[in-house]
C-alpha positions as CSV (number, residue, x, y, z in Angstrom):
1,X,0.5,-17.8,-4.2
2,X,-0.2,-19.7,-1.0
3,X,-3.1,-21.7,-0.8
4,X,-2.6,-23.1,2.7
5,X,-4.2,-20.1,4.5
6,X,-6.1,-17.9,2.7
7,X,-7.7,-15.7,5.2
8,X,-4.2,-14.4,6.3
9,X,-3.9,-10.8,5.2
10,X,-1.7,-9.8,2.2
11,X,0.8,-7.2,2.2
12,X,2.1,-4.0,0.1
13,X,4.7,-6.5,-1.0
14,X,2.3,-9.4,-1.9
15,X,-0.1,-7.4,-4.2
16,X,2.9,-5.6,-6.2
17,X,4.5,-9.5,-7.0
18,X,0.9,-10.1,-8.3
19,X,0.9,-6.8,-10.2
20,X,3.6,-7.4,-12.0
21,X,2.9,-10.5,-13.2
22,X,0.0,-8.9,-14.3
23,X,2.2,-6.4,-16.2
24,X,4.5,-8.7,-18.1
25,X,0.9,-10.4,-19.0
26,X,-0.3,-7.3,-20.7
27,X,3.2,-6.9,-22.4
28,X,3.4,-10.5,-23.8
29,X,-0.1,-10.2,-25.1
30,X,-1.7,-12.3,-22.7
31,X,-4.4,-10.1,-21.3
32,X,-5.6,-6.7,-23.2
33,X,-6.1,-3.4,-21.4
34,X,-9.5,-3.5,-20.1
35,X,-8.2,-7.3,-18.4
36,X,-5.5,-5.5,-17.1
37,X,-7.1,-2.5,-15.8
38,X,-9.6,-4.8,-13.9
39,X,-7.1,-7.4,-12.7
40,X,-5.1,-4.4,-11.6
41,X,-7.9,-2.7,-9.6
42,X,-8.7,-6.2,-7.8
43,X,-5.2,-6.5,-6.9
44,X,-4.9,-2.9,-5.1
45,X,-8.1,-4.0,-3.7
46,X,-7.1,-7.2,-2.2
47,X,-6.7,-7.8,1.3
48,X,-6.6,-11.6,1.6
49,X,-4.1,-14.4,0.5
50,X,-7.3,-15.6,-0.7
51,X,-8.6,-12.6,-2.8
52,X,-5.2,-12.4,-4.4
53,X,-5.0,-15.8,-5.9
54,X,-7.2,-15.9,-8.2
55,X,-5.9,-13.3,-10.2
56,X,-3.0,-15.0,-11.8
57,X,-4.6,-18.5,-11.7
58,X,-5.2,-18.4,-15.3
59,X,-1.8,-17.0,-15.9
60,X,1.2,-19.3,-17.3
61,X,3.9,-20.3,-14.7
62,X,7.9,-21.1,-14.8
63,X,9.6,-19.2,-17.8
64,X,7.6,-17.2,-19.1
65,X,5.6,-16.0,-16.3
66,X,6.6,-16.9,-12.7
67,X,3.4,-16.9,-10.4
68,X,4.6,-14.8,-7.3
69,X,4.9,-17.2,-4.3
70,X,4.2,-15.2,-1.0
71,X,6.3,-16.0,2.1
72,X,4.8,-17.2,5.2
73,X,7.8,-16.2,7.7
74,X,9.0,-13.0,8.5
75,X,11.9,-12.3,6.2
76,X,15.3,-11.7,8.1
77,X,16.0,-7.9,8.9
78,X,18.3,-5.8,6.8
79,X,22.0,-5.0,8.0
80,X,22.1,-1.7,9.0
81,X,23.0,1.4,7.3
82,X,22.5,1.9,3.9
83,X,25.5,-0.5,2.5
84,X,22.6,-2.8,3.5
85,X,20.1,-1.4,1.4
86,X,22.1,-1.4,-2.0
87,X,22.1,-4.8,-2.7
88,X,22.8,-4.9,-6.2
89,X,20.4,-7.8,-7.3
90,X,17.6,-8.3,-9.3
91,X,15.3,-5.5,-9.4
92,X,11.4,-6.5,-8.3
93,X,9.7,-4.1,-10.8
94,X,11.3,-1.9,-13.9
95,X,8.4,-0.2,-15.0
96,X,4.5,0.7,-14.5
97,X,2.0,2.1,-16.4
98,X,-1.7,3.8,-15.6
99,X,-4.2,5.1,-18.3
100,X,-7.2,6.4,-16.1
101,X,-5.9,4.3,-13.2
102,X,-3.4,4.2,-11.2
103,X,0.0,2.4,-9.7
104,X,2.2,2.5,-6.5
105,X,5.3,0.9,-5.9
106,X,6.0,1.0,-2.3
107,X,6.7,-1.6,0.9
108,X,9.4,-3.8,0.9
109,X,11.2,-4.1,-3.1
110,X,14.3,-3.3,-4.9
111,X,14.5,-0.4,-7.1
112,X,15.9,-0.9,-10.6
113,X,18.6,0.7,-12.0
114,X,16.4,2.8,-13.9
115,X,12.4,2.8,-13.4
116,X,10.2,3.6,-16.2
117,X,6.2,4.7,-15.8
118,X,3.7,6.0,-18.2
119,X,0.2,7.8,-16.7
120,X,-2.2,8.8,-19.1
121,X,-5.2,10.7,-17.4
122,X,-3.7,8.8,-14.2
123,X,-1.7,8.7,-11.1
124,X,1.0,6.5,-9.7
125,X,3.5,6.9,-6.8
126,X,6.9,5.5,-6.1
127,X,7.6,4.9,-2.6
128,X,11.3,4.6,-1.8
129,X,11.2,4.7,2.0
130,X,11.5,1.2,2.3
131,X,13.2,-0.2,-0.9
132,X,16.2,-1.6,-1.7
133,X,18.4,-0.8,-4.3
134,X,19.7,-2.2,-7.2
135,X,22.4,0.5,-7.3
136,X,24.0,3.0,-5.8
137,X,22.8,6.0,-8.4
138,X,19.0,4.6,-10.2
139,X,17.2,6.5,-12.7
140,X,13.3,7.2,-12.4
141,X,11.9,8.1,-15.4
142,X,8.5,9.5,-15.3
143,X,6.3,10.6,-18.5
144,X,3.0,12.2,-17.0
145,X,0.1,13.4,-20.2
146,X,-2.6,14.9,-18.2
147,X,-1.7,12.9,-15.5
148,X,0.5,13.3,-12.0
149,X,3.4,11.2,-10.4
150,X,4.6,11.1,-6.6
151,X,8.0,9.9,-6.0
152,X,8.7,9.8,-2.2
153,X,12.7,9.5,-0.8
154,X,13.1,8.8,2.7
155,X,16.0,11.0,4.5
156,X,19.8,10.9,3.5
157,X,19.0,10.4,-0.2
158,X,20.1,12.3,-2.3
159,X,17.5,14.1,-5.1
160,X,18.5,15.3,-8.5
161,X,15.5,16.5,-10.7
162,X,16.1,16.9,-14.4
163,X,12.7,16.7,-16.1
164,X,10.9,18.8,-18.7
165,X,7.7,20.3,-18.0
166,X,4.9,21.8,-20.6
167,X,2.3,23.3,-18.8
168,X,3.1,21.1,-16.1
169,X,6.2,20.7,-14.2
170,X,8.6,18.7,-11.8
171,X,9.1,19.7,-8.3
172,X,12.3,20.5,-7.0
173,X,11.9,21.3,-3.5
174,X,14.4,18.3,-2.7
175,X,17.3,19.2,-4.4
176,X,20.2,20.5,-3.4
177,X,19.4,18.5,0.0
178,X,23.3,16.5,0.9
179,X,23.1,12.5,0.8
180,X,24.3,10.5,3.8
181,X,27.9,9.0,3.6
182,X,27.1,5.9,1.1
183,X,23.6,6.5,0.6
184,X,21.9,5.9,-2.9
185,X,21.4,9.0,-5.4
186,X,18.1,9.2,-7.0
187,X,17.4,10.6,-10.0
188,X,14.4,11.8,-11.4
189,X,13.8,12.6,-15.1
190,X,11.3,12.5,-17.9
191,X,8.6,14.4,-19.4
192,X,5.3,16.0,-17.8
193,X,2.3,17.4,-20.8
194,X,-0.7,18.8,-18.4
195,X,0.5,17.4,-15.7
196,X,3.4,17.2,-12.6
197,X,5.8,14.8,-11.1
198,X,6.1,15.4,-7.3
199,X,9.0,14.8,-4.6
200,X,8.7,14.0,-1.1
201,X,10.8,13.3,1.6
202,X,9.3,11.4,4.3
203,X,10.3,9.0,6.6
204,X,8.9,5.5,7.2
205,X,5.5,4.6,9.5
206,X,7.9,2.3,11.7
207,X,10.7,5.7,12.2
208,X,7.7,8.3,12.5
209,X,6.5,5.8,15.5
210,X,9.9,6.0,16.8
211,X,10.4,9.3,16.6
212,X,6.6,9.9,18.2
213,X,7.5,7.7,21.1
214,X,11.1,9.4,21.9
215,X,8.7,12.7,21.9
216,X,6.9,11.2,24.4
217,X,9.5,9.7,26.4
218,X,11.2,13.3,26.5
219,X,8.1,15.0,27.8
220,X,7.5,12.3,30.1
221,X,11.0,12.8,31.4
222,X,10.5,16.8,31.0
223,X,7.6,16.5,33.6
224,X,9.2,14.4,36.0
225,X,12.3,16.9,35.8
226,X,9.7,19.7,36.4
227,X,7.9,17.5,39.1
228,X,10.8,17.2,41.2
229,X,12.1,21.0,40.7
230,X,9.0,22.2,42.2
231,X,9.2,20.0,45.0
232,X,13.0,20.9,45.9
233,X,11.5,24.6,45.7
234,X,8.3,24.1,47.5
235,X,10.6,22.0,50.0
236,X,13.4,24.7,49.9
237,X,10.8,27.5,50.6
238,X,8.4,26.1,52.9
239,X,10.7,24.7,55.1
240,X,11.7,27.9,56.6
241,X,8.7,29.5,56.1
242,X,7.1,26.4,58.4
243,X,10.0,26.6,60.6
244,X,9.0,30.7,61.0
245,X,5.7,29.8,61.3
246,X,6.2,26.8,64.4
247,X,8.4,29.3,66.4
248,X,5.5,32.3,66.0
249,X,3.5,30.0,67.7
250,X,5.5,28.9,70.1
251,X,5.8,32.3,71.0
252,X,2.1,33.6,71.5
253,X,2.0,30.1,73.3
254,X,4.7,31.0,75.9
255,X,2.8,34.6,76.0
256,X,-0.5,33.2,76.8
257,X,0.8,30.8,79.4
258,X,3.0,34.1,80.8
259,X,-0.2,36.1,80.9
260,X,-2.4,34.0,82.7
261,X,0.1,33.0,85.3
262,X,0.3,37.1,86.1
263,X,-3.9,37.3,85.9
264,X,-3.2,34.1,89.0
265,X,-1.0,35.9,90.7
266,X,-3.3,38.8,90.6
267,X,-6.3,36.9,92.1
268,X,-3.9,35.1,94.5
269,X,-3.3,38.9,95.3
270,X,-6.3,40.1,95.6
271,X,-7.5,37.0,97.6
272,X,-5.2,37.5,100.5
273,X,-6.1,41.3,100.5
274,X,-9.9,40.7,101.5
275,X,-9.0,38.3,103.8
276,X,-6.6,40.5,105.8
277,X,-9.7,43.2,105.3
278,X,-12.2,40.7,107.5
């Protein structure tokens, strides 16, 4: 962990690296439960480069325990399409566990082959939205006691639910839903007592802005098309109408002018009458 700027904000990415060093801590003996359940709660809490640090300070480095370094420069973009996202290396987390707490696995990581969580009187979600993937077909294996999951697939993946349910149950609303050519298959298995392991499909914060600005950009254009539609009929209708209008008036004007040269005439008339009278 960096110590060159610590008031930088941390990402989704940083605090899971610190979680799970935090994890194989509690699995090598090195911190007991209520440690881990406190480290684990500052972690999700952390907003700082600064605030994370600490955590793992105490924690052994190299072999054994490799403190998670955080990168201070954007990390090159993905190639596109989803040959980009299976990448076949070493998965970031493998497992996760929450007894009355909770877990998420979500931002920028690679999904193992096949992910194992545990809640107990928890909750804990696993985001695949923006993951990568150790394979093209991984395996998450969720076992829920009185406790609830959320696994959450973006669009094109393809869902197959096989879990057991006793009074609780898996949801299945995504399956049966056809994968993108050389997308990853995900499937979710394991057992829920008193409790339920949901699926979502969802697409990403960056592709929901997208998709919110092509929407506006569409009624923008809608307007402007309507815009200039009403203008080609108000032009295309009032023309004439103006043009009807111009030559009524024209009219009355050539009547008025015709009607008082006759009421001069008429004077003229009667003028020349009174003075052949006297």
């Amino acid at each position: 962990m960096t110590d060159d700027a610590p008031e930088l904000r941390a990402s989704d990415a940083d605090r899971e690296r610190v979680a799970e060093v935090l994890r194989d801590a509690l699995a090598e003996g090195r911190l007991d439960m209520t440690e881990f359940e406190e480290r684990l709660d500052a972690t999700y809490k952390a907003r700082t480069y600064g605030e994370l640090a600490p955590i793992t300070r105490d924690l052994p480095v190299g072999a054994v325990a490799e403190a998670p370094r955080v990168s201070m420069t954007k990390e090159p973009e993905r190639a596109g399409g989803w040959s980009g996202r299976i990448t076949g290396g070493e998965a970031s987390s493998t497992w996760a566990v929450a007894v009355m707490s909770g877990f998420q696995r979500k931002g920028r990581w690679t999904a193992p082959r096949r992910f194992n969580c545990f809640a107990f009187w928890g909750g804990g979600e696993i985001d695949l939205r923006e993951a990568d993937f150790a394979a093209g077909e991984i395996v998450i294996n969720c076992v829920a006691i009185m406790g609830g999951m959320n696994v959450v697939v973006p669009p094109g993946v393809e869902v197959v639910v096989r879990g057991l349910g006793i009074m609780g149950g898996f949801d299945h609303s995504e399956e049966g839903v056809p994968g993108d050519p050389g997308a990853p298959r995900v499937i979710v298995t394991g057992f829920a007592f008193w409790g339920g392991v949901g699926v979502e499909r969802k697409v990403t914060r960056a592709e929901r802005q997208r998709l919110k600005e092509e929407r506006r950009q569409e009624k923008l254009e809608r307007k402007a098309a309507l815009r200039e539609l009403h203008d080609s009929v108000r032009e295309s209708v009032e023309g004439p109408h103006r043009r009807m209008l111009e030559g009524h008036r024209d009219m009355l004007r050539e009547q008025r002018d015709e009607r008082r040269e006759q009421r001069e005439l008429r004077r003229e008339d009667r003028d020349r009458r009174r003075r052949g009278e006297n």
